[in-house]
N, CA, C and O atoms as CSV, one atom per row, in Angstrom:
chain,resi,resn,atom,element,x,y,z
A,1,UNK,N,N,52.360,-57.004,-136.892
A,1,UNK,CA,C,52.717,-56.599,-138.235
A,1,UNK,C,C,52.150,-57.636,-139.200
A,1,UNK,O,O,52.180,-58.866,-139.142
A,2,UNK,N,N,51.607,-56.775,-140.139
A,2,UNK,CA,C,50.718,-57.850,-141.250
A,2,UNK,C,C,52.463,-58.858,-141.891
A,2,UNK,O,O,53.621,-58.598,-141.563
A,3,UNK,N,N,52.002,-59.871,-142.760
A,3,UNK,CA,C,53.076,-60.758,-143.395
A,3,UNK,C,C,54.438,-59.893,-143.942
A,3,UNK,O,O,54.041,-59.157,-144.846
A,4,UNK,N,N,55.595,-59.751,-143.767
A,4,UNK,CA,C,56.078,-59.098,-144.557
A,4,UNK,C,C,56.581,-57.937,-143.962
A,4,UNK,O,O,56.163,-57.644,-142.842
A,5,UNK,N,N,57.394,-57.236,-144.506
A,5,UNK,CA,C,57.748,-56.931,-146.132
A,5,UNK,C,C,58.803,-58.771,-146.156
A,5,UNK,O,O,59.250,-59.417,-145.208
A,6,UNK,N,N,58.829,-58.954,-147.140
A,6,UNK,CA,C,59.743,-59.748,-147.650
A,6,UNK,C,C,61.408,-60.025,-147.171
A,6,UNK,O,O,61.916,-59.026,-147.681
A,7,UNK,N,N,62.130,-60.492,-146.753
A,7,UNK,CA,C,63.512,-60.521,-147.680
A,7,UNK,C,C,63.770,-60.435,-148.750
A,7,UNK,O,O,63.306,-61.197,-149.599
A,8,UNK,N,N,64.874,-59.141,-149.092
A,8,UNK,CA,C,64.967,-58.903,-150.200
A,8,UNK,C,C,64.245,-57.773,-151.158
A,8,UNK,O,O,64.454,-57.444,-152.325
A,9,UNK,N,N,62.967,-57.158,-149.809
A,9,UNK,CA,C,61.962,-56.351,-150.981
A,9,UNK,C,C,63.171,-55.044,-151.015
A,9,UNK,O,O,63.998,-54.855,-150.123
A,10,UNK,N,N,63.091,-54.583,-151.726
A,10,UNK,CA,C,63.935,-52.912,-152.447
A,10,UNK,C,C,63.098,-51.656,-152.131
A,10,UNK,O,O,61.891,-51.680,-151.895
A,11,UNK,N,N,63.727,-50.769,-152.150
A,11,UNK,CA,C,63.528,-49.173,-152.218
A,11,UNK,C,C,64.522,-47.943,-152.740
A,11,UNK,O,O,65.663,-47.882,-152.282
A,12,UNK,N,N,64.206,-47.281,-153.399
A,12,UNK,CA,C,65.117,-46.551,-153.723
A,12,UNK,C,C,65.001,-45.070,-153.663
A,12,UNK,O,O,64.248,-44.661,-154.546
A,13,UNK,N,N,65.452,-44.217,-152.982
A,13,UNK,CA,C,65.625,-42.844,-152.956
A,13,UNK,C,C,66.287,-41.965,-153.681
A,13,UNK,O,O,67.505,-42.137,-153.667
A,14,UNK,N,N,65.770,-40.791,-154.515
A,14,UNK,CA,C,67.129,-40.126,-155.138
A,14,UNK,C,C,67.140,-39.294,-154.170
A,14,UNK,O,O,66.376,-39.373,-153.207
A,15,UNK,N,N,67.829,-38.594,-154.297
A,15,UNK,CA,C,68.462,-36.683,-153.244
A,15,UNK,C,C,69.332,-36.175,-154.167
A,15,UNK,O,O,70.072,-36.797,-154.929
A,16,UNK,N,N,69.160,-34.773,-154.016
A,16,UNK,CA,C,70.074,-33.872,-154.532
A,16,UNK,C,C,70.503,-33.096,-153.307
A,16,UNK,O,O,69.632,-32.325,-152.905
A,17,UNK,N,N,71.428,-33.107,-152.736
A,17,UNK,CA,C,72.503,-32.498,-152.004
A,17,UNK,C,C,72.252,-31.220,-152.143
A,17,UNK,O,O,72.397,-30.726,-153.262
A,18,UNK,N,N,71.730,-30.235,-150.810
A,18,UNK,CA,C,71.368,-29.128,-151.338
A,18,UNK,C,C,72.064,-28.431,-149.729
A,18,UNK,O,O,72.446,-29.199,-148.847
A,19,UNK,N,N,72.118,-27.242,-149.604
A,19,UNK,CA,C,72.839,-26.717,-148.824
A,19,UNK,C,C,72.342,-27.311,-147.120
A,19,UNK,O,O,73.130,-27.997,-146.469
A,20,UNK,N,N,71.439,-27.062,-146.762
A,20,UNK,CA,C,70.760,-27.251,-145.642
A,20,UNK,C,C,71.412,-28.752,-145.222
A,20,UNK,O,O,71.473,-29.052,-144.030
A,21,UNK,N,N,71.860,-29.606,-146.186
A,21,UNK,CA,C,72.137,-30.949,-145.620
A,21,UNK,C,C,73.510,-31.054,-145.481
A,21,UNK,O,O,74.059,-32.152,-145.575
A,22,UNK,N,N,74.315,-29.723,-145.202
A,22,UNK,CA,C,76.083,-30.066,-145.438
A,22,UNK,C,C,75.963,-30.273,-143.798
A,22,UNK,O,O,75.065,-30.231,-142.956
A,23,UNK,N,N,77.338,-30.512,-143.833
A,23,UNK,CA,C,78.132,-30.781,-142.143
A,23,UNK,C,C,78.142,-29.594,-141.724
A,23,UNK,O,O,78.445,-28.521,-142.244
A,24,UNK,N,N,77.608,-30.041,-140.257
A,24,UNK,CA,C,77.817,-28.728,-139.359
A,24,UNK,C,C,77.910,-29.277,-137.906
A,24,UNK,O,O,77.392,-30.246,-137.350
A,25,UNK,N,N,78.789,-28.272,-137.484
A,25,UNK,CA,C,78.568,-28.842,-135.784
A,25,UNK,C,C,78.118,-27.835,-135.163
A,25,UNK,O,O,78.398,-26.683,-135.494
A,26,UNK,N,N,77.258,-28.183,-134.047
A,26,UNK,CA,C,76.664,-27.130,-133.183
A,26,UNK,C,C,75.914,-25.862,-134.082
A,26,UNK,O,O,75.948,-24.683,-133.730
A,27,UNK,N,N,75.222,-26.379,-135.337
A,27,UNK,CA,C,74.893,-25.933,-135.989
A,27,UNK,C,C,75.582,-24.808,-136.807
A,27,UNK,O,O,74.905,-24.142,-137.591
A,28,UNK,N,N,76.790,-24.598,-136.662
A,28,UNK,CA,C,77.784,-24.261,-137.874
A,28,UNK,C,C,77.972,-24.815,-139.186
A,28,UNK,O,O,78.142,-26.035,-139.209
A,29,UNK,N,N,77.978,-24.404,-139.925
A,29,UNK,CA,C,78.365,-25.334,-141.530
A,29,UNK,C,C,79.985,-25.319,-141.361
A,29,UNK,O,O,80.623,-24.312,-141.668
A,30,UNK,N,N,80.616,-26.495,-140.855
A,30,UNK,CA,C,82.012,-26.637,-141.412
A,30,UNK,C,C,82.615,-27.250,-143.118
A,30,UNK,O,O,83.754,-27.108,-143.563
A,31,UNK,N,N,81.380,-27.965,-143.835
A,31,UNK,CA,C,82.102,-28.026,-145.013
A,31,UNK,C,C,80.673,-27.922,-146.088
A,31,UNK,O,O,79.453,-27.951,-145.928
A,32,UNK,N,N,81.598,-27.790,-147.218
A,32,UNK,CA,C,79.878,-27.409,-148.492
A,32,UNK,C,C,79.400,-29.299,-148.566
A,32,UNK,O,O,79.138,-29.642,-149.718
A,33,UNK,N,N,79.296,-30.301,-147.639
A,33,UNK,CA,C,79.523,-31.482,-148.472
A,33,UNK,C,C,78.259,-32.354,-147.555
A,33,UNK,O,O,78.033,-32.128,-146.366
A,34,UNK,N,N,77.768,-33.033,-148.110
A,34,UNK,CA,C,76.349,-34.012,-147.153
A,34,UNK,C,C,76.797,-34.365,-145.765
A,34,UNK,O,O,77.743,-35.150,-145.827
A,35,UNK,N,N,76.514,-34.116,-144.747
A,35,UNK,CA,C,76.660,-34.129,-143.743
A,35,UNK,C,C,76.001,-35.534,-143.265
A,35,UNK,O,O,74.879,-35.849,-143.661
A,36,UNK,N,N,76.584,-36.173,-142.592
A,36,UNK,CA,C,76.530,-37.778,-141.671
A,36,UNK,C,C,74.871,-37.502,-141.097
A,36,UNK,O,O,73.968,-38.338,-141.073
A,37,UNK,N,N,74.783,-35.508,-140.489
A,37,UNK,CA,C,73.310,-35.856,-139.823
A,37,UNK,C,C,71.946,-36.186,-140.856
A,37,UNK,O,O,70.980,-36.937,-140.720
A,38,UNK,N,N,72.394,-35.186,-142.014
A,38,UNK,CA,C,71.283,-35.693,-143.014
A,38,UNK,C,C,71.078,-37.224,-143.690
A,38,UNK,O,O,70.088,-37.943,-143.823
A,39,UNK,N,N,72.646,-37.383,-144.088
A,39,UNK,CA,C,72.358,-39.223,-144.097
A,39,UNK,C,C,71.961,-39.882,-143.425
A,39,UNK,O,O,71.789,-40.944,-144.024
A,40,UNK,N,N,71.476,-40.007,-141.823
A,40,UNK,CA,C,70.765,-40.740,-141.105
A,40,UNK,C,C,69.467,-40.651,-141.633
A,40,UNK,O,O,68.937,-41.523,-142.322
A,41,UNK,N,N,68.800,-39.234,-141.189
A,41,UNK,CA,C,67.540,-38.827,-141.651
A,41,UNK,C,C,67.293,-39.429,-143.094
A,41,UNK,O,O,66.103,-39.742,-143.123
A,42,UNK,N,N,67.950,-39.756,-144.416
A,42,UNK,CA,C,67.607,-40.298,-144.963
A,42,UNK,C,C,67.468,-41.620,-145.077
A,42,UNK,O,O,66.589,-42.039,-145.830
A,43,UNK,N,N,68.453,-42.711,-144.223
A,43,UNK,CA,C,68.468,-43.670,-143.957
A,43,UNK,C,C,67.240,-44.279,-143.726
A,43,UNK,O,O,66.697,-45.169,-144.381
A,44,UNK,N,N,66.589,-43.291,-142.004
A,44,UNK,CA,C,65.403,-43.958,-141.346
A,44,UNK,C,C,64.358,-43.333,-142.523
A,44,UNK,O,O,63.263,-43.891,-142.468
A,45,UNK,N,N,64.443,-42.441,-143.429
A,45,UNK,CA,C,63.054,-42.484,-144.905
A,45,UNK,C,C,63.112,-43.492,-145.023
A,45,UNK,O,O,62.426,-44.253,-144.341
A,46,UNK,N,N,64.033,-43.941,-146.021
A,46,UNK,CA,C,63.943,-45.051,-147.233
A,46,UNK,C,C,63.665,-46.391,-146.544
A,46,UNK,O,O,63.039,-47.231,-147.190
A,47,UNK,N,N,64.169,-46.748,-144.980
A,47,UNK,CA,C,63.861,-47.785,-144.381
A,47,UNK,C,C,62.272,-47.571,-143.765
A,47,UNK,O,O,61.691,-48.645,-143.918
A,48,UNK,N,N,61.810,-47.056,-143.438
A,48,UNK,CA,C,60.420,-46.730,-143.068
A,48,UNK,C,C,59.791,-46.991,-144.226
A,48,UNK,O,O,59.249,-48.096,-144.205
A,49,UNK,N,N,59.622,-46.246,-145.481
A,49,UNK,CA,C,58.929,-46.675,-146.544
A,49,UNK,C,C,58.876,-48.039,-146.875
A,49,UNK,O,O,57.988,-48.609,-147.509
A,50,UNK,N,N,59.972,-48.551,-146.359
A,50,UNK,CA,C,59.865,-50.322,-147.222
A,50,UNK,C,C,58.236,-50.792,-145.703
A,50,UNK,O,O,57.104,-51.207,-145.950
A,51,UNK,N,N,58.887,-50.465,-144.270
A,51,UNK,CA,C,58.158,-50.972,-143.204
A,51,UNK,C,C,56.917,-50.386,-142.578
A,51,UNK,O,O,56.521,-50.740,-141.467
A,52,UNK,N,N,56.326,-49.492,-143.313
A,52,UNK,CA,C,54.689,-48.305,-143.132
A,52,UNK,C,C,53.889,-49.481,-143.721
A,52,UNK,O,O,53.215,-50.218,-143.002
A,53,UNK,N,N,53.991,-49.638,-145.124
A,53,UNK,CA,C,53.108,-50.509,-145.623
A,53,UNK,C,C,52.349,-51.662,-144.810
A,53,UNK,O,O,51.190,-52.043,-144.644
A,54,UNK,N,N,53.525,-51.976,-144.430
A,54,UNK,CA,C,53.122,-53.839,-143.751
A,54,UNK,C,C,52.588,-53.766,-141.778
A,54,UNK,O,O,52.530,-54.682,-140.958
A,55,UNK,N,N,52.330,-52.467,-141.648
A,55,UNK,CA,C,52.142,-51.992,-139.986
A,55,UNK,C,C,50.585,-52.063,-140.303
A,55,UNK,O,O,50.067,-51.705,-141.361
A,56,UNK,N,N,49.715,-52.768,-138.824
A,56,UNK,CA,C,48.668,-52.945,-138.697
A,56,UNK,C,C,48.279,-51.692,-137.740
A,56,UNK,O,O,49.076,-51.222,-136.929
A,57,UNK,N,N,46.732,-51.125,-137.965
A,57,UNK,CA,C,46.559,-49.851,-137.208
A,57,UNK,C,C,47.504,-50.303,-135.736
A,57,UNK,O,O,48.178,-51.264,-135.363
A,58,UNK,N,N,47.087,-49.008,-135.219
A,58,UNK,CA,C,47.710,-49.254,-133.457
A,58,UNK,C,C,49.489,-49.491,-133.979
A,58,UNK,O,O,50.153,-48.851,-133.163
A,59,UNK,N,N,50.397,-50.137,-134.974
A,59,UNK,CA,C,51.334,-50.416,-134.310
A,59,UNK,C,C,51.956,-48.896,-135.244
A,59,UNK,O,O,51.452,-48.052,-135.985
A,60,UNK,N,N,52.979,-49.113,-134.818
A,60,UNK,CA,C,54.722,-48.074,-135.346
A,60,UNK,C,C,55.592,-48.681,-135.292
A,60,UNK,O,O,55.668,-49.672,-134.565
A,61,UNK,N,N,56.703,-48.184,-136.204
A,61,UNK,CA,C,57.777,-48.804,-136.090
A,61,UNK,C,C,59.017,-47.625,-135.942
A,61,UNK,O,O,59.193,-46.543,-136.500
A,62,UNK,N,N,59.840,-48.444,-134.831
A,62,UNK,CA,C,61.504,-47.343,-134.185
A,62,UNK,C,C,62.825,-47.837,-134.411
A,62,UNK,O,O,63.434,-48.902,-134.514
A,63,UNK,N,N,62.972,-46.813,-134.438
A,63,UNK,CA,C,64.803,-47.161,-134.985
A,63,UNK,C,C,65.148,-47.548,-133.414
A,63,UNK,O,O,64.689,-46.992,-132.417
A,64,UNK,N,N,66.327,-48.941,-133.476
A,64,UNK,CA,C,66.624,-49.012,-132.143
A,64,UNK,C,C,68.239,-49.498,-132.236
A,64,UNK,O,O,68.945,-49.518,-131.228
A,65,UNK,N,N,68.753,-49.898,-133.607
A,65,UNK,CA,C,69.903,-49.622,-134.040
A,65,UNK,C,C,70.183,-49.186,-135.600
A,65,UNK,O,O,69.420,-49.383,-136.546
A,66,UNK,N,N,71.373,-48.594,-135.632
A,66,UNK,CA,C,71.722,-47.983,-136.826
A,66,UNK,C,C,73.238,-48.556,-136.664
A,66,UNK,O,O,73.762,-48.841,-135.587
A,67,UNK,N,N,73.674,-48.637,-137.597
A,67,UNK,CA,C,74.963,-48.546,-137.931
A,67,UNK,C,C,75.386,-48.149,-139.347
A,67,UNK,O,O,75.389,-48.930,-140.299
A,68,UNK,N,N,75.819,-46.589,-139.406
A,68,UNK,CA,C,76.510,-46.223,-140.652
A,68,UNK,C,C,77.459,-45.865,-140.753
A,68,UNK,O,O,77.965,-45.117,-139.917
A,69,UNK,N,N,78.267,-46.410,-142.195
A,69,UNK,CA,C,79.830,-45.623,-142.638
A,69,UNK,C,C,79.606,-44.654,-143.638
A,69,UNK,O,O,79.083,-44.717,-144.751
A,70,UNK,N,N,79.958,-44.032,-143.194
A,70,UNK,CA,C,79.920,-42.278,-144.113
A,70,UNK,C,C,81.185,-42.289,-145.025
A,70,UNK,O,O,81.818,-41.234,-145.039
A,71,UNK,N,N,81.615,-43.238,-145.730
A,71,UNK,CA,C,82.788,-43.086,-146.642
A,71,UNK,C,C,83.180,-42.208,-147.401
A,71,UNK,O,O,84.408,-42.137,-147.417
A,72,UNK,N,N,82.772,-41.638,-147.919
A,72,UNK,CA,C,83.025,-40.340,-148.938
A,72,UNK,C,C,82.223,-38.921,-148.919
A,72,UNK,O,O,81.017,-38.682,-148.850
A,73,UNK,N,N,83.416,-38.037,-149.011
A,73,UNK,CA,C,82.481,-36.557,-148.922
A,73,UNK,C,C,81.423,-36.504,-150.157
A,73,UNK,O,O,81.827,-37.144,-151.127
A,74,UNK,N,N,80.219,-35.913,-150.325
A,74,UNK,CA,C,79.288,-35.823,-151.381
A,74,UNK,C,C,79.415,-34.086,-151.427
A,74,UNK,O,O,79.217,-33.447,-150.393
A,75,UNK,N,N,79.730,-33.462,-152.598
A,75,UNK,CA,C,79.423,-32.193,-152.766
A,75,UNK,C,C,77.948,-31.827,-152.483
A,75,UNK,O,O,77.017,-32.613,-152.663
A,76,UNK,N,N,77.811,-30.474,-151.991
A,76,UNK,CA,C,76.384,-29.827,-152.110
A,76,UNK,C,C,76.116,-29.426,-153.954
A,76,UNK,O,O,76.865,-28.774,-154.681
A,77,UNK,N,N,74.906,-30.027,-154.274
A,77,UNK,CA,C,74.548,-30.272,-156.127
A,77,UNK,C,C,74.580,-31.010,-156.148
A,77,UNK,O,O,73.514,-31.514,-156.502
A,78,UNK,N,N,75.556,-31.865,-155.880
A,78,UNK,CA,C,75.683,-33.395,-156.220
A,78,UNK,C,C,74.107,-33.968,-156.267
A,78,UNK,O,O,73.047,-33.365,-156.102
A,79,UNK,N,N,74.379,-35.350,-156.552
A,79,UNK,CA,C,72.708,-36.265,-156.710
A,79,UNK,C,C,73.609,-37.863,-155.856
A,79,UNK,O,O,74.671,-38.473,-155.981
A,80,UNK,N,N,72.565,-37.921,-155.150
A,80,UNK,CA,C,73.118,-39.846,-154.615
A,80,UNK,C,C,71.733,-40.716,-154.831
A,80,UNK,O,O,70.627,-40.250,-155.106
A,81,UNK,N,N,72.016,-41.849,-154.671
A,81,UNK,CA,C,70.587,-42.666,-154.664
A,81,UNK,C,C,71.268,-43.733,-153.288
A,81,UNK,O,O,72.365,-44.212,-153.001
A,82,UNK,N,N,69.726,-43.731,-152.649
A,82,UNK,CA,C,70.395,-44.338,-151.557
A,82,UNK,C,C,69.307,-45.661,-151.744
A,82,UNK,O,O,68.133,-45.300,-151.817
A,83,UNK,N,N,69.516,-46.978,-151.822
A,83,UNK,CA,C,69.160,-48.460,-151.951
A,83,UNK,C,C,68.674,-48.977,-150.653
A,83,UNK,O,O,69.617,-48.979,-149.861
A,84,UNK,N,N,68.121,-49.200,-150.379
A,84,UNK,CA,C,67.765,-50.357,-148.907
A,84,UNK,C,C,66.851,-51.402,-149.330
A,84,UNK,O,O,65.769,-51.483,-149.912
A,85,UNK,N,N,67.863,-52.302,-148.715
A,85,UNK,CA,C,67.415,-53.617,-149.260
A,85,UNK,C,C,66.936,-54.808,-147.670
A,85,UNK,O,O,67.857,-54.909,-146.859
A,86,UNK,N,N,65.776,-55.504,-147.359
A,86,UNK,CA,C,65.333,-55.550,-146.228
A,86,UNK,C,C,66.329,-57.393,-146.294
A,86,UNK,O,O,66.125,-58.334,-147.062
A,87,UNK,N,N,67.164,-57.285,-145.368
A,87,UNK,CA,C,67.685,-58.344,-145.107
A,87,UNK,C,C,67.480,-59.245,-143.883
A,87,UNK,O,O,68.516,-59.843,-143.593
A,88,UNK,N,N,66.726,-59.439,-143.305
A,88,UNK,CA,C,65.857,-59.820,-141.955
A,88,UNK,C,C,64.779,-59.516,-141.544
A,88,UNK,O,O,64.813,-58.297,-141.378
A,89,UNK,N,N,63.381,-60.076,-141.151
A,89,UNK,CA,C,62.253,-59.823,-141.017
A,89,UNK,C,C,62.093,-60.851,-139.916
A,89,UNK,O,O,62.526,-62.002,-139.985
A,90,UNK,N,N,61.124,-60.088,-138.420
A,90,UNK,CA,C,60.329,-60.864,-137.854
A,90,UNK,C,C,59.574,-60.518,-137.152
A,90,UNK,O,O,59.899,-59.360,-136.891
A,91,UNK,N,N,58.349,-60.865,-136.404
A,91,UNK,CA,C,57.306,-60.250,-136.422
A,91,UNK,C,C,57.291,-59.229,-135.590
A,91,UNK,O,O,56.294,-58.514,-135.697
A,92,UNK,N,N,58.192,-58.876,-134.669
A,92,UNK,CA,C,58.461,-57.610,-134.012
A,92,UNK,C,C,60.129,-56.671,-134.789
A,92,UNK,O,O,60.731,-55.670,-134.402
A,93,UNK,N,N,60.282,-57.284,-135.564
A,93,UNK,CA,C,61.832,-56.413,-136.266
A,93,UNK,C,C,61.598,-56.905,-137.667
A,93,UNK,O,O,61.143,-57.904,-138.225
A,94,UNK,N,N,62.186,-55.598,-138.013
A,94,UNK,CA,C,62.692,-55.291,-139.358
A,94,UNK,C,C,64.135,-54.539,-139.684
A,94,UNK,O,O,64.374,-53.368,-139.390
A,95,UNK,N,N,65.038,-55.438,-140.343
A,95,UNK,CA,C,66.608,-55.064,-140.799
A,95,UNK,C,C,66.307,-54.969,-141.998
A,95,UNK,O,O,65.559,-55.641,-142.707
A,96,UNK,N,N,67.187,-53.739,-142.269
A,96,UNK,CA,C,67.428,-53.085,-143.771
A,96,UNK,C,C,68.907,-52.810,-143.609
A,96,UNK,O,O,69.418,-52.589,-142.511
A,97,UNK,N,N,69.664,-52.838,-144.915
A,97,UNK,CA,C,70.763,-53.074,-145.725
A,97,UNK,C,C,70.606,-51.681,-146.194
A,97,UNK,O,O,69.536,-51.494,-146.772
A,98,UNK,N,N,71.315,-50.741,-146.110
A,98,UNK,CA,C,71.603,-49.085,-146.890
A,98,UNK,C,C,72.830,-49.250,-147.991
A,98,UNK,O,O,73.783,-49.882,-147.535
A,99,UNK,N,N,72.970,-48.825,-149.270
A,99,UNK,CA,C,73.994,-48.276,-150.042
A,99,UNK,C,C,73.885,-46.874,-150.541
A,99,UNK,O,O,72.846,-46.575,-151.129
A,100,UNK,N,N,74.646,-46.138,-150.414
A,100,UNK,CA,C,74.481,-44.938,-151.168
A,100,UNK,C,C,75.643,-44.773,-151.732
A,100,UNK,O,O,76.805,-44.813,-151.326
A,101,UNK,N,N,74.995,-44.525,-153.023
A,101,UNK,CA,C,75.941,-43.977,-154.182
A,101,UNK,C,C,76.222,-42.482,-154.848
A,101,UNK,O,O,75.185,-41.821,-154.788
A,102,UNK,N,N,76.974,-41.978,-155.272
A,102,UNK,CA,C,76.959,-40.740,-156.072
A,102,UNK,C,C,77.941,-40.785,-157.194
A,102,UNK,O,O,79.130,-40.886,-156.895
A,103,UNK,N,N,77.604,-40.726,-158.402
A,103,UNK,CA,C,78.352,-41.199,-159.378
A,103,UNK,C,C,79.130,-42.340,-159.622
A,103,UNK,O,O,80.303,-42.348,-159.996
A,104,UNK,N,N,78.049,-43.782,-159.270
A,104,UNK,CA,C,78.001,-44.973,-158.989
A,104,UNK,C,C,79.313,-45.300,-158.159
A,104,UNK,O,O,80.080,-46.232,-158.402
A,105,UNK,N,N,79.442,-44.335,-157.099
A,105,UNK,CA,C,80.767,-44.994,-155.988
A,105,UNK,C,C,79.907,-45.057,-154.808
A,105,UNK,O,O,79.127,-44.160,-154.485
A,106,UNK,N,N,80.099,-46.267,-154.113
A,106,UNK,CA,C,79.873,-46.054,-152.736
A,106,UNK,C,C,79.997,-45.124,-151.840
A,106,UNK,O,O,81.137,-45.076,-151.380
A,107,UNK,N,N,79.091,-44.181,-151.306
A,107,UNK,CA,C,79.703,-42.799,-150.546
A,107,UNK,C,C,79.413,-43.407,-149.041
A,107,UNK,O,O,80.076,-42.894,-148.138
A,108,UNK,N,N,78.704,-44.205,-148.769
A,108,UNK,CA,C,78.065,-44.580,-147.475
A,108,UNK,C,C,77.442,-45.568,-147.489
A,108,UNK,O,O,76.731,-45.706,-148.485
A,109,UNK,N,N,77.407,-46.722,-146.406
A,109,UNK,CA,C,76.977,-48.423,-146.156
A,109,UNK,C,C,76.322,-48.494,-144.811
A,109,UNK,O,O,76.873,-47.962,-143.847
A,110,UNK,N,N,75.218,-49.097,-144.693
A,110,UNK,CA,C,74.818,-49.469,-143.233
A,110,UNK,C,C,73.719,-49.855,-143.219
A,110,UNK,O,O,73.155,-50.019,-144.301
A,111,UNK,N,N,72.940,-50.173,-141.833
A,111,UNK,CA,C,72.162,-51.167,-141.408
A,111,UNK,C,C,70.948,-50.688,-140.350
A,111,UNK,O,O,71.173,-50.475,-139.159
A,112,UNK,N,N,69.644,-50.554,-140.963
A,112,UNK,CA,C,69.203,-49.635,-139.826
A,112,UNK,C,C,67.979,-50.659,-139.488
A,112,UNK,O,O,67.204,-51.198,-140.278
A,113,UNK,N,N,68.038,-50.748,-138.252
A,113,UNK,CA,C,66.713,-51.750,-137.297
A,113,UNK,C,C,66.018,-51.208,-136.824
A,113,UNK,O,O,66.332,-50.265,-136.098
A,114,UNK,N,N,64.607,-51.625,-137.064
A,114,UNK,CA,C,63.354,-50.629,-136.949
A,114,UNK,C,C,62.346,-52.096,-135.785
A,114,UNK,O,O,61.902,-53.160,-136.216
A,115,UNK,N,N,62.288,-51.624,-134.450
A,115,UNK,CA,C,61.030,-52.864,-133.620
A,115,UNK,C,C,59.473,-51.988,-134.029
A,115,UNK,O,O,59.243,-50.840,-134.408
A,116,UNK,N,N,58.913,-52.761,-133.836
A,116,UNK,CA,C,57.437,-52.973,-134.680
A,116,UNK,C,C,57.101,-52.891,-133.006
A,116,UNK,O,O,57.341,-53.801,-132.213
A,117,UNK,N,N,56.489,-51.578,-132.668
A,117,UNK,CA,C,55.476,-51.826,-131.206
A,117,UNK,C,C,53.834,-51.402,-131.607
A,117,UNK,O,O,53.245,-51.438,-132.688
A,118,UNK,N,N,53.406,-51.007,-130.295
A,118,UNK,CA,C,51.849,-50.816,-130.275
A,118,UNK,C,C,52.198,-49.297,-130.076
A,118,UNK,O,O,53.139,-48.888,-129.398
A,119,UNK,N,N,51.270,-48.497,-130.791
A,119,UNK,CA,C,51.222,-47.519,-130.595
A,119,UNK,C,C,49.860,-47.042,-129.305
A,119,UNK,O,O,48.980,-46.207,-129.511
A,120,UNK,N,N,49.997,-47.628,-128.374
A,120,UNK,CA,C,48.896,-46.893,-127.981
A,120,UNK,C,C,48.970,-46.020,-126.492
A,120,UNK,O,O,48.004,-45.357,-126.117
């Protein structure tokens, strides 16, 4: 991995909460509200975007831990912005810091670790 990203570099995502991303199990919709599976999927975006940049051909980078709290239901319409902020860097890992907000409350917090391999 080329130098970097930084400690500390930022990213920011908006979303608008749209049906396809409510809770469901076994592919049922049990509620109109952002579902835990789409907040991952946005998680590993906004953390990938900070860690694409700084990847030398041949490598990739994988999620190999996550840890998120899903604190608050988000209506479907609603809007959140989700923050990741890179709090650890080394030359095979990258840690990112998640906040997501929706009407500046915390809806969800966590930590997603991405190893830097060879793609070949």
């Amino acid at each position: 991995m080329r130098p970097g990203p930084p400690r500390g570099t930022t990213a920011t995502l908006e979303v608008t909460v749209t049906a396809d991303m409510a809770t469901s199990v076994t592919g049922r919709s049990t509620r109109a509200t952002y579902g835990t599976s789409a907040l991952l999927g946005h998680v590993e975006q906004i953390c990938r975007q900070i860690v694409e940049p700084h990847l030398e051909p041949g490598e990739m980078a994988i999620d190999v831990a996550i840890e998120v709290r899903h604190r608050e239901p988000v209506p479907v319409g609603d809007h959140i912005t989700l923050e990741a902020t890179v709090s650890s860097v080394e030359p095979t890992k990258v840690v990112c810091e998640v906040m997501v907000r929706s009407h500046g409350t915390v809806v969800a917090r966590g930590t997603l670790e991405q190893a830097i391999v060879r793609d070949d």
